[in-house]
OpenMM code with the backbone's topology and positions (N, CA, C; nanometers):
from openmm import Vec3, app, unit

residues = "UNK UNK UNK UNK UNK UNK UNK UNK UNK UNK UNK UNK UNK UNK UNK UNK UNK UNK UNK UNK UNK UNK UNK UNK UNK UNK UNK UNK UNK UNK UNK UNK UNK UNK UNK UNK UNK UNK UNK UNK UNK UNK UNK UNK UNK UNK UNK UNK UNK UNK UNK UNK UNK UNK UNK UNK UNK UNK UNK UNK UNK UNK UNK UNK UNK UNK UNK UNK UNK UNK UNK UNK UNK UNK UNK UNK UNK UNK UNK UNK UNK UNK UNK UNK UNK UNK UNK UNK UNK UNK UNK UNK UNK UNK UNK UNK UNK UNK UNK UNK UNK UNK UNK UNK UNK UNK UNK UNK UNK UNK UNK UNK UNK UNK UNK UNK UNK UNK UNK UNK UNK UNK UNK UNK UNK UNK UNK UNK UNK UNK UNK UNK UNK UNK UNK UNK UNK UNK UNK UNK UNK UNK UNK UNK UNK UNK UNK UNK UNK UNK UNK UNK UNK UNK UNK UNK UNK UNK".split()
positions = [
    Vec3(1.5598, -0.1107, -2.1255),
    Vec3(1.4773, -0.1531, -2.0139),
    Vec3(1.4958, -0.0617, -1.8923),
    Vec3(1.6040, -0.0174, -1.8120),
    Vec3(1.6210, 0.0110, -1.7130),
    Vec3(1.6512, 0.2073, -1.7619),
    Vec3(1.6115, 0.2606, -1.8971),
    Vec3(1.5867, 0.3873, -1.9212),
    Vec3(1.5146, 0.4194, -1.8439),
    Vec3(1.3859, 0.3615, -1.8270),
    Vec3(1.2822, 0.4184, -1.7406),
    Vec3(1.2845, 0.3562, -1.6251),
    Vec3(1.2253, 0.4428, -1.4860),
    Vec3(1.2492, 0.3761, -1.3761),
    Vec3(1.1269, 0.2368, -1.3807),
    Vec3(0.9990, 0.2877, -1.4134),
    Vec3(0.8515, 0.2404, -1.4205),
    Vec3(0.8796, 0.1144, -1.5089),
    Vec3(0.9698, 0.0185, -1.6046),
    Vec3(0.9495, -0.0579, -1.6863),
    Vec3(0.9629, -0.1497, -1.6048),
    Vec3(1.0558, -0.1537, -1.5291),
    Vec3(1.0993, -0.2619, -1.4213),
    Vec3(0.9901, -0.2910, -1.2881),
    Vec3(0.9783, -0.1992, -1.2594),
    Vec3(0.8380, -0.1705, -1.1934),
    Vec3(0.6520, -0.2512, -1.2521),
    Vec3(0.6925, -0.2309, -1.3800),
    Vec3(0.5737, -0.2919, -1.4290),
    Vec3(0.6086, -0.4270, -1.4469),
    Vec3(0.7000, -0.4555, -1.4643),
    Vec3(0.7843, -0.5731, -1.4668),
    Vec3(0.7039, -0.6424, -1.3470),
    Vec3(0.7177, -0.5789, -1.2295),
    Vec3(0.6820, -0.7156, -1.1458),
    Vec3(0.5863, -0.6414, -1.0502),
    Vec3(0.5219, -0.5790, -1.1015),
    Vec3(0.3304, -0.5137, -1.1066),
    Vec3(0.2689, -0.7047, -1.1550),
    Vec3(0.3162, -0.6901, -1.2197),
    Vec3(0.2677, -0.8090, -1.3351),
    Vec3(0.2386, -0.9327, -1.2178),
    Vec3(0.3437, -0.9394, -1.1665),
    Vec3(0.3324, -1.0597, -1.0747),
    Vec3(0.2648, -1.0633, -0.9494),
    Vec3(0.2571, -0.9562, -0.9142),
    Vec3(0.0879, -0.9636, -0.7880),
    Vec3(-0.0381, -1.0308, -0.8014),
    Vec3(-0.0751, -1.0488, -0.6797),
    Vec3(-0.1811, -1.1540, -0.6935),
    Vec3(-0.2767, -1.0591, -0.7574),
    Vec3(-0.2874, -0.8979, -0.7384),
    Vec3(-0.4199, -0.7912, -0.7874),
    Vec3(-0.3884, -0.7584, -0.9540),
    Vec3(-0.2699, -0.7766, -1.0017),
    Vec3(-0.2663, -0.7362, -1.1128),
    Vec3(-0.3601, -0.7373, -1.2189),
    Vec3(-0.3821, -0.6130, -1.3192),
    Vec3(-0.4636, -0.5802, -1.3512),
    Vec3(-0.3934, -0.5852, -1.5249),
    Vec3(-0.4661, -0.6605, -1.6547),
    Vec3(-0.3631, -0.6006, -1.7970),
    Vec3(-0.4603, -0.4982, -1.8562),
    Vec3(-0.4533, -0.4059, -1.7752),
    Vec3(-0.5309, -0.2915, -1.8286),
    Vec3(-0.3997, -0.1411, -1.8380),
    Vec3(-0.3862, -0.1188, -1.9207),
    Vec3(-0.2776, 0.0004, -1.9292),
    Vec3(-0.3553, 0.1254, -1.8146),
    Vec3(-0.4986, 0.1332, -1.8257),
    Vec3(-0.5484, 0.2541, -1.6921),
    Vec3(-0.4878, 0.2316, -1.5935),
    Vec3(-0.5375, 0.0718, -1.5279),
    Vec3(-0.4868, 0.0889, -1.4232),
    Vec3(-0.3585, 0.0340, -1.3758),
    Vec3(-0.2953, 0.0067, -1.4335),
    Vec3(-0.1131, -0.0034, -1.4278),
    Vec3(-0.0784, 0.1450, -1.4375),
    Vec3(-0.1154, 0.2190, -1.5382),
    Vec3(-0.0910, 0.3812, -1.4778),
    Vec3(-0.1062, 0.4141, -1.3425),
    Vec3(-0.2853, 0.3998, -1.2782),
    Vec3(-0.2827, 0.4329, -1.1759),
    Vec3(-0.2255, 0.4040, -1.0770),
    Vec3(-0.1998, 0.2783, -1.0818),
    Vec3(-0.0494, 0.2304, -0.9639),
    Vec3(0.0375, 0.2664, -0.9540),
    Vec3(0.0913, 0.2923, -1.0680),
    Vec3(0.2502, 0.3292, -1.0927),
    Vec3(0.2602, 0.4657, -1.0579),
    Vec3(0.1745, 0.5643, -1.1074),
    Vec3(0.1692, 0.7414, -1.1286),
    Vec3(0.2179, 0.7398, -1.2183),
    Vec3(0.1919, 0.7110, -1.3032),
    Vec3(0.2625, 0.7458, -1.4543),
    Vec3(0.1202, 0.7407, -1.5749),
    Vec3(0.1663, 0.7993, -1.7132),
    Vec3(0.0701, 0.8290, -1.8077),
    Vec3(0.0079, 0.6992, -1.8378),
    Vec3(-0.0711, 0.6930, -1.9357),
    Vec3(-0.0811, 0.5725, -1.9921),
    Vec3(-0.0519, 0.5229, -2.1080),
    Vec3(-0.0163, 0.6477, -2.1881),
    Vec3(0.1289, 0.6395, -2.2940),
    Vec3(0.2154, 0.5825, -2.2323),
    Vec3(0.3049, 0.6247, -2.0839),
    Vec3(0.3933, 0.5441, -2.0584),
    Vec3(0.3809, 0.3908, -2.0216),
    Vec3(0.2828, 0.3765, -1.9928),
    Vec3(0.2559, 0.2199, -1.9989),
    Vec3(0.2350, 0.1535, -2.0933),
    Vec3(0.1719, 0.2289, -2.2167),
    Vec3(0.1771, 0.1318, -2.3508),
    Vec3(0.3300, 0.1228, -2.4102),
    Vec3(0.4108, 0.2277, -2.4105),
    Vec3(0.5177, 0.2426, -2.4185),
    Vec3(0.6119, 0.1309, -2.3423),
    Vec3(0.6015, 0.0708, -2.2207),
    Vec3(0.6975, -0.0026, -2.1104),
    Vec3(0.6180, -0.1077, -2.1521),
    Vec3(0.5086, -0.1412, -2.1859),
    Vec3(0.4256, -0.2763, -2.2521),
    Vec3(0.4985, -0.3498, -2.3578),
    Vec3(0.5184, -0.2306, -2.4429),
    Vec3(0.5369, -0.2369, -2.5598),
    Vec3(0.7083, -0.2926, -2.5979),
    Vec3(0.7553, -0.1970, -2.5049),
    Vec3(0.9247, -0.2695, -2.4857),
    Vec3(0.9225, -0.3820, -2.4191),
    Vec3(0.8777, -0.4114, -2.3150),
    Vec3(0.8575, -0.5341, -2.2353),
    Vec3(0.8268, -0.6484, -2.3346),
    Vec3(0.7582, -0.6274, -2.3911),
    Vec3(0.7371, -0.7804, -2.5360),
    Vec3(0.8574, -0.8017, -2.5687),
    Vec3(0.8839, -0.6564, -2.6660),
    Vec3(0.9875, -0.6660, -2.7573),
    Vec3(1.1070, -0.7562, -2.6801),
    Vec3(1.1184, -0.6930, -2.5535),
    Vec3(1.2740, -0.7660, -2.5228),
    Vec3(1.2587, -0.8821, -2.4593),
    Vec3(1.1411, -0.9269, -2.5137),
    Vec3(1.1415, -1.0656, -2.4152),
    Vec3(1.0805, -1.1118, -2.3010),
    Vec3(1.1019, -0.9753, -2.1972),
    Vec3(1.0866, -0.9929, -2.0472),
    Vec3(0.9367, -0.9984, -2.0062),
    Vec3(0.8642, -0.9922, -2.1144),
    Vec3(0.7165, -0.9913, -2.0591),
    Vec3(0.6169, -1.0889, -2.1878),
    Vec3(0.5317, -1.1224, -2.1565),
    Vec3(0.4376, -1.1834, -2.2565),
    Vec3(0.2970, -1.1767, -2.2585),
    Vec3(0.2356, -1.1936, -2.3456),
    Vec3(0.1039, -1.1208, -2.3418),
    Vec3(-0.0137, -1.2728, -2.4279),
    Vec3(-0.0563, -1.3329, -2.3052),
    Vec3(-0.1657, -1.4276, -2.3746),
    Vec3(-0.2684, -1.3999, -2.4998),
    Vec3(-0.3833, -1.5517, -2.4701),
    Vec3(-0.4469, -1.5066, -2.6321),
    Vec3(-0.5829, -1.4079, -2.5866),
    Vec3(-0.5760, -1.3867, -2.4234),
    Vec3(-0.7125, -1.3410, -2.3821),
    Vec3(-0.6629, -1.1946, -2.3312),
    Vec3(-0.5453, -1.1921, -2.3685),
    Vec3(-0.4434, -1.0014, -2.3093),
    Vec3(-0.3563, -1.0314, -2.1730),
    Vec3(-0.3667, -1.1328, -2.0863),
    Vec3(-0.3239, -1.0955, -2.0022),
    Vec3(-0.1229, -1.0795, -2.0017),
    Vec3(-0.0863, -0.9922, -1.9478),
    Vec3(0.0304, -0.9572, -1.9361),
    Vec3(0.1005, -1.0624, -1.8013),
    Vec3(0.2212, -1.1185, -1.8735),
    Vec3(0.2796, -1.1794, -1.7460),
    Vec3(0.4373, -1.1440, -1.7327),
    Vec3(0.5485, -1.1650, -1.6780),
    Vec3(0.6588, -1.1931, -1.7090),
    Vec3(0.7116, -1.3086, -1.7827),
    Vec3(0.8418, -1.3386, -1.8428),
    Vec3(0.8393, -1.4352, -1.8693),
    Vec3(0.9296, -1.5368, -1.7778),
    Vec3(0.9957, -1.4710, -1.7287),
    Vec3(1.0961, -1.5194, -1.5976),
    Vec3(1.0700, -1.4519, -1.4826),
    Vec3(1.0471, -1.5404, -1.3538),
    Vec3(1.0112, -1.4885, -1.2522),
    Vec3(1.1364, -1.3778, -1.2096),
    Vec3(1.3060, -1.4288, -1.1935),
    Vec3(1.3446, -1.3201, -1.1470),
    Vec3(1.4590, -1.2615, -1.3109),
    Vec3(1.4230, -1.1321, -1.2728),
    Vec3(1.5250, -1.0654, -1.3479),
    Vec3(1.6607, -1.0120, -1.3007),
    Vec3(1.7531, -1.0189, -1.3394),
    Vec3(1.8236, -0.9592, -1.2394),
    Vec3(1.9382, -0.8300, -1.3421),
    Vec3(1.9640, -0.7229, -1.3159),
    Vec3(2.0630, -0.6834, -1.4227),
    Vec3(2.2067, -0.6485, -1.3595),
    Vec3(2.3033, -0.7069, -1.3634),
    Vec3(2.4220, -0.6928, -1.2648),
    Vec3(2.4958, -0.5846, -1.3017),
    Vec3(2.5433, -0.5260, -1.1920),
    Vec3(2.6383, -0.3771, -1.1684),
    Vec3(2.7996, -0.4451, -1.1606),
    Vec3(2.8626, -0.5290, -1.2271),
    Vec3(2.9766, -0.5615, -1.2353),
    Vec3(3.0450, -0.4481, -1.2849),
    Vec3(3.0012, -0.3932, -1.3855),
    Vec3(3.1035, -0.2595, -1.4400),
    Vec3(2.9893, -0.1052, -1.4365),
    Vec3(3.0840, -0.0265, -1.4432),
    Vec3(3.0289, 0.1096, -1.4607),
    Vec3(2.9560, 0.1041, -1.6101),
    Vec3(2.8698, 0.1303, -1.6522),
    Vec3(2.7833, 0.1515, -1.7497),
    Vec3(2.6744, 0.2325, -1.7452),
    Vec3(2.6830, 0.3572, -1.8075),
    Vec3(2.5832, 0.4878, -1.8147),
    Vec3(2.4267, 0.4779, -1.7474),
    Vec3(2.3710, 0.3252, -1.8491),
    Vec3(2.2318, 0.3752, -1.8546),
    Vec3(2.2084, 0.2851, -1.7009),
    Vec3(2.2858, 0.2377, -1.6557),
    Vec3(2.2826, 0.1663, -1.4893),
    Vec3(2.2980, 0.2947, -1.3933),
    Vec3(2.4367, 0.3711, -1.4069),
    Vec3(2.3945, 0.4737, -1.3533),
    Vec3(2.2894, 0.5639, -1.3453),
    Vec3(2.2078, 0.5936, -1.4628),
    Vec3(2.1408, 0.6773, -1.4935),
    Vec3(1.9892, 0.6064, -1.3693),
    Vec3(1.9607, 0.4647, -1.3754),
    Vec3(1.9166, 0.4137, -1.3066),
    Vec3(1.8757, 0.4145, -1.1680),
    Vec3(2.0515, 0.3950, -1.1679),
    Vec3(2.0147, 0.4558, -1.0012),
    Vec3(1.9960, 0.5598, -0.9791),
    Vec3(2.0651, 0.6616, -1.0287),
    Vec3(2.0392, 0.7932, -1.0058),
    Vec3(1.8966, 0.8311, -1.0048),
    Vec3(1.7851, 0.7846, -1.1241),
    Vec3(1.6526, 0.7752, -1.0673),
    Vec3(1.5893, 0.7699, -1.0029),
    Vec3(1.6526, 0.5693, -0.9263),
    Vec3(1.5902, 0.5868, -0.8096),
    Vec3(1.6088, 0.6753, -0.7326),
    Vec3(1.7114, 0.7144, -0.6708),
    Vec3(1.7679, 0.7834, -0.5907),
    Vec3(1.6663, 0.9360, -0.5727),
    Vec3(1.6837, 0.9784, -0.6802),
    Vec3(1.5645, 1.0866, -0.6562),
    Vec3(1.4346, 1.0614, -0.6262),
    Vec3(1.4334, 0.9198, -0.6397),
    Vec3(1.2689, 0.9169, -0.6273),
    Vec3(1.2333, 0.8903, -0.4656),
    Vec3(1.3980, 0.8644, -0.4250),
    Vec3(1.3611, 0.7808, -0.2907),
    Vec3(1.3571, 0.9730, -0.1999),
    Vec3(1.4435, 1.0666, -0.2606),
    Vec3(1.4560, 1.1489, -0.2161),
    Vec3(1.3414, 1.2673, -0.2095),
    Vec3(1.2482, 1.2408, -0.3430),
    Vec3(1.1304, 1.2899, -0.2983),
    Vec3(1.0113, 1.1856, -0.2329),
    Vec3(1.0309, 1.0904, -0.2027),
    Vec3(0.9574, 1.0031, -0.0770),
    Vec3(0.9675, 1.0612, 0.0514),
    Vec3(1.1091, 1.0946, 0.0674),
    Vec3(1.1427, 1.1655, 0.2351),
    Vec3(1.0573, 1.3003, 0.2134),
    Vec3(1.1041, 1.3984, 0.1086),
    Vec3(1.0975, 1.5354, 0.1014),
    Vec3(0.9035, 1.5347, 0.1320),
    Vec3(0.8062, 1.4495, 0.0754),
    Vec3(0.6980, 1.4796, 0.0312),
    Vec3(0.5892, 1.3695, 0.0929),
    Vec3(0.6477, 1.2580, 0.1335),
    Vec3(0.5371, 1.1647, 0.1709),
    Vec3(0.6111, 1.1847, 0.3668),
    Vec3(0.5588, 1.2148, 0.4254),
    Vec3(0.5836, 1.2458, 0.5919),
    Vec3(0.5169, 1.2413, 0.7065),
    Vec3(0.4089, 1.1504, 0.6508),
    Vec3(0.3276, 1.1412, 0.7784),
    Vec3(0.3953, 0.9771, 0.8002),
    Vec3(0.3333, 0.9571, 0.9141),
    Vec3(0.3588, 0.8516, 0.9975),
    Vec3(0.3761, 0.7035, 0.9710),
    Vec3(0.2275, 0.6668, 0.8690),
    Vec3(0.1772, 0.5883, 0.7426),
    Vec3(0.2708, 0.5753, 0.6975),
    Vec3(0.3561, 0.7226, 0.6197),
    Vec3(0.4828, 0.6782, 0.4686),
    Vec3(0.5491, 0.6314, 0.5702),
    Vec3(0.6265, 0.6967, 0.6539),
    Vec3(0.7609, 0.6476, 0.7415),
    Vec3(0.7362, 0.5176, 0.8000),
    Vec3(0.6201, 0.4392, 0.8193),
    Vec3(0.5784, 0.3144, 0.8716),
    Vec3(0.6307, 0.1837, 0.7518),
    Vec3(0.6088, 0.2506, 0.6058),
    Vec3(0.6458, 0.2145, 0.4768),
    Vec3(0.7536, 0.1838, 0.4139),
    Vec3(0.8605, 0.2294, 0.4820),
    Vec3(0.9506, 0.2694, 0.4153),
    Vec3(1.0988, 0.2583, 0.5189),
    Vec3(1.2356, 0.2302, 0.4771),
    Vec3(1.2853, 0.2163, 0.5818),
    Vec3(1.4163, 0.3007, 0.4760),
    Vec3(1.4990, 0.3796, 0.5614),
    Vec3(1.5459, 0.4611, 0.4463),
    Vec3(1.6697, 0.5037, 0.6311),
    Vec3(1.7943, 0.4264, 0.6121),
    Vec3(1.8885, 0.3964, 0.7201),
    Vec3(1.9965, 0.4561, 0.6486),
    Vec3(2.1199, 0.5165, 0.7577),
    Vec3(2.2343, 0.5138, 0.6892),
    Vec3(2.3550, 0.5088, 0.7858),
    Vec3(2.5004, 0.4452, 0.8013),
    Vec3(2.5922, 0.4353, 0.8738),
    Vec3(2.7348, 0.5501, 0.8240),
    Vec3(2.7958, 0.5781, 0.8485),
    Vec3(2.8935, 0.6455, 0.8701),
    Vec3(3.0112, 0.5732, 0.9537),
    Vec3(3.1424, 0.5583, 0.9411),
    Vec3(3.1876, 0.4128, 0.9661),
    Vec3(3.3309, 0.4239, 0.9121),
    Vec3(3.4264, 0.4598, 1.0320),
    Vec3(3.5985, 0.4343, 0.9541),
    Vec3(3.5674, 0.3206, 0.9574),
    Vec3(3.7049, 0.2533, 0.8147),
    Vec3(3.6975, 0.1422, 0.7840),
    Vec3(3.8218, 0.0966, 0.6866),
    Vec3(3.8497, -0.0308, 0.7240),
    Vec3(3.9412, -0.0902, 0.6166),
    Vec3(3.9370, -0.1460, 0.4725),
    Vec3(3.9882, -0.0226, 0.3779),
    Vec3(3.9688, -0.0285, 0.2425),
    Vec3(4.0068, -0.1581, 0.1616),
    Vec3(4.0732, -0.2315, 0.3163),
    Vec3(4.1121, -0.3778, 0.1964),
    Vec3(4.0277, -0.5056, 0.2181),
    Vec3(3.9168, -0.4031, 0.3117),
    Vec3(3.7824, -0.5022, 0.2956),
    Vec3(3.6409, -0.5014, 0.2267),
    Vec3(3.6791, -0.3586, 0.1259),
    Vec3(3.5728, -0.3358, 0.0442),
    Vec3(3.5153, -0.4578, -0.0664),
    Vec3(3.5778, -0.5564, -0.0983),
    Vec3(3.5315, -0.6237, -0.1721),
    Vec3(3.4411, -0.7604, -0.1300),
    Vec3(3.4766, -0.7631, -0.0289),
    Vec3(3.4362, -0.8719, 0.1078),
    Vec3(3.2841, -0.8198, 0.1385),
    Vec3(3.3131, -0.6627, 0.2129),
    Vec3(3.1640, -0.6096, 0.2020),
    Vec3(3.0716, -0.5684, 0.0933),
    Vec3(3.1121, -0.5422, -0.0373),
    Vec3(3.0506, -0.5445, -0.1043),
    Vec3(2.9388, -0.6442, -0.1333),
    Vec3(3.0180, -0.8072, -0.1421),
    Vec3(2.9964, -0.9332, -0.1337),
    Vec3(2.9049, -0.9286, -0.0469),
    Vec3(2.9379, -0.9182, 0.0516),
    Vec3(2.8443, -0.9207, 0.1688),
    Vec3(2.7216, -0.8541, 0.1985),
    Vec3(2.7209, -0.6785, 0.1639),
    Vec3(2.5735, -0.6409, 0.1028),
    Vec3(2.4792, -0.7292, 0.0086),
    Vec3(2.5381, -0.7261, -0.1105),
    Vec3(2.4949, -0.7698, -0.2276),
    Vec3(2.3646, -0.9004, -0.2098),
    Vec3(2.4516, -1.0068, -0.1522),
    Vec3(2.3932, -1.1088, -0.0848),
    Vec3(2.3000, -1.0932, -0.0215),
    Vec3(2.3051, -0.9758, 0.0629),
    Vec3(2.2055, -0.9533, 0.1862),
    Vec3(2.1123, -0.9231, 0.1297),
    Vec3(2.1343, -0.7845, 0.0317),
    Vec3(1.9894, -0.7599, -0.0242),
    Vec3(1.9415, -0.8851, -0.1263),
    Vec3(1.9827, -0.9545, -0.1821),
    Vec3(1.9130, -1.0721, -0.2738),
    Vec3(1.8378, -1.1329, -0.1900),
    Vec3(1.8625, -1.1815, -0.0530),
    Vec3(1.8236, -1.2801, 0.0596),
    Vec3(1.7009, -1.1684, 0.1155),
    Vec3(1.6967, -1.0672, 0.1188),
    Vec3(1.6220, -0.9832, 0.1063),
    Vec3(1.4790, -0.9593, 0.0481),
    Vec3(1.5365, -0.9676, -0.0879),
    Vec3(1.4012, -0.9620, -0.1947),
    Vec3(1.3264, -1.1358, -0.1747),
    Vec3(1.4483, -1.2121, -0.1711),
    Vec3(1.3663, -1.3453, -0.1853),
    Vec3(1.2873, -1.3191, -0.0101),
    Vec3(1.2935, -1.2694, 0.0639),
    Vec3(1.1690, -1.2798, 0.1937),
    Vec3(1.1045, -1.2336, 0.1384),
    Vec3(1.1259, -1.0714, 0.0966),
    Vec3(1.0128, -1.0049, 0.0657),
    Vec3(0.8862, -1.0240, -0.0690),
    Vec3(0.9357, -1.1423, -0.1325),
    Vec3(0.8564, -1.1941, -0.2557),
    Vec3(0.7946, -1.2761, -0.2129),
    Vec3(0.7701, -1.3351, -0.1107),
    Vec3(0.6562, -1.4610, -0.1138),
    Vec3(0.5490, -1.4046, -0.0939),
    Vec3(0.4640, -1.4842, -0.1639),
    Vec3(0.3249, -1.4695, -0.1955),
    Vec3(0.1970, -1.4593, -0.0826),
    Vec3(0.1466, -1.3645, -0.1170),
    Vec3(0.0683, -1.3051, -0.1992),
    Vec3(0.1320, -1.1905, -0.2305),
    Vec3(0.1962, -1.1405, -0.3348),
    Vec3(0.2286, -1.0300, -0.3338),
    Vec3(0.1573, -0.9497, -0.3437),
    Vec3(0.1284, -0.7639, -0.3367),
    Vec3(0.0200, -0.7059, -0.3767),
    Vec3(0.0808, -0.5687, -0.4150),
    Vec3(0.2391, -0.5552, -0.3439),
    Vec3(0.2761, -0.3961, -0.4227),
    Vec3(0.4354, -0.4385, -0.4394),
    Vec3(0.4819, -0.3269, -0.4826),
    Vec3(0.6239, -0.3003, -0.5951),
    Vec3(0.6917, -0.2389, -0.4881),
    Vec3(0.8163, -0.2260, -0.4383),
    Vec3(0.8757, -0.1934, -0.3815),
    Vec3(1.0289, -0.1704, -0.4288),
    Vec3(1.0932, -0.0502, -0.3709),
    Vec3(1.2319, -0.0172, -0.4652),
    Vec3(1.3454, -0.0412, -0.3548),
    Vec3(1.4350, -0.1240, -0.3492),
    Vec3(1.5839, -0.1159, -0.2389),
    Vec3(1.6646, -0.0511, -0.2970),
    Vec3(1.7149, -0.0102, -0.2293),
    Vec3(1.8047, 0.1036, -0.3116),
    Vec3(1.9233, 0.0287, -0.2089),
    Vec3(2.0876, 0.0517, -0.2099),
    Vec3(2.1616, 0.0274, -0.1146),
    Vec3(2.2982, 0.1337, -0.1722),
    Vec3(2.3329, 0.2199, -0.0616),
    Vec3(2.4500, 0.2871, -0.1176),
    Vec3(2.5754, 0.2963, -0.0356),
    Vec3(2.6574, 0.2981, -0.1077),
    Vec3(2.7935, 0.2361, -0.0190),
    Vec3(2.8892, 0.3465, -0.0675),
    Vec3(2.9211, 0.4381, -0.0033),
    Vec3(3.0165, 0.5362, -0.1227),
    Vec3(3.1115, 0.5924, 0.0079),
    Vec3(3.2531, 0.6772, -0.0454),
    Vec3(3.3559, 0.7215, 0.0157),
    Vec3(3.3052, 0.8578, 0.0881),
    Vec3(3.3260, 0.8732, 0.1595),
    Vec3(3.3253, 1.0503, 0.1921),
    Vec3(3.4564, 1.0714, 0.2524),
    Vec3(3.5477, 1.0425, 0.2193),
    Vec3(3.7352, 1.0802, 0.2649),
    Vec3(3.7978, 1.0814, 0.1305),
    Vec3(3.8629, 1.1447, 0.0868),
    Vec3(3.9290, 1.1209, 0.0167),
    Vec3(4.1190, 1.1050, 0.0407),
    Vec3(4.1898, 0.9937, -0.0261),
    Vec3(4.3077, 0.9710, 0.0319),
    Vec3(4.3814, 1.0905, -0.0419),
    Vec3(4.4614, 1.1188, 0.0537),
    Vec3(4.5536, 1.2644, 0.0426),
    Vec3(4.7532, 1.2101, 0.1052),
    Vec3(4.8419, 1.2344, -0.0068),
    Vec3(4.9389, 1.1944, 0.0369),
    Vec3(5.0230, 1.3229, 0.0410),
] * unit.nanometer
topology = app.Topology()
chain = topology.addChain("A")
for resn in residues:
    res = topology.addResidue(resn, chain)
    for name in ("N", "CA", "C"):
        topology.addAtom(name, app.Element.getBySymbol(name[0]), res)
């Protein structure tokens, strides 16, 4: 599921009030082929996470999905790392006024006490969930990616 950045994405394409079960235009939303959408369709059944009526229409089958980062695991990294580039050609390439109106893309720098990393972790984590649940009420009409990164730039030296 989370191989591709777009499966998750179509994932909850699905749930907008405009959604469309046409593989064209789920491409055209997304920017992606329309192989890759029969393809992310096609896994989306298989694993469950999506369902497909007797008249075609595509839905989820659970409103939220969630896939937890408790441990290091490849294809999670690989994930983010996706996003991450994708958020990085958003800055590099979308720059007018419009994208930056779109988009909120912050960062802190911050000594700090390492024996409160688990507290803040906690404490992000939460924030962004409390987060998505504002940003999901209805009517929905587009897909949106949070990204949140929390990483060292010191390294301890004895």
């Amino acid at each position: 599921m989370l191989g591709r950045w777009y499966r998750t994405a179509i994932l909850d394409l699905m749930t907008t009030k405009t959604f469309v079960s046409d593989p064209a235009w789920i491409a055209k939303r997304t920017g992606i082929s329309i192989g890759e959408v029969s393809d992310s369709l096609k896994k989306l059944l298989e694993s469950g996470l999506a369902k497909v009526d007797e008249s075609g229409v595509f839905s989820k089958t659970h409103l939220k999905v969630r896939f937890p980062t408790t441990f290091s695991k490849s294809v999670i990294r690989e994930h983010h790392t996706s996003q991450m580039k994708r958020a990085i050609v958003e800055l590099e390439q979308k720059i007018t006024p419009k994208d930056f109106n779109g988009r909120l893309v912050v960062g802190f720098t911050t000594a700090c006490n390492p024996e409160c990393l688990d507290d803040v972790k906690n404490y992000l984590h939460n924030a962004l969930v409390e987060a998505v649940e504002m940003f999901s009420k209805d009517p929905c009409t587009e897909v949106y990616q949070i990204n949140l990164q929390l990483i060292p730039l010191t390294k301890k030296i004895d």
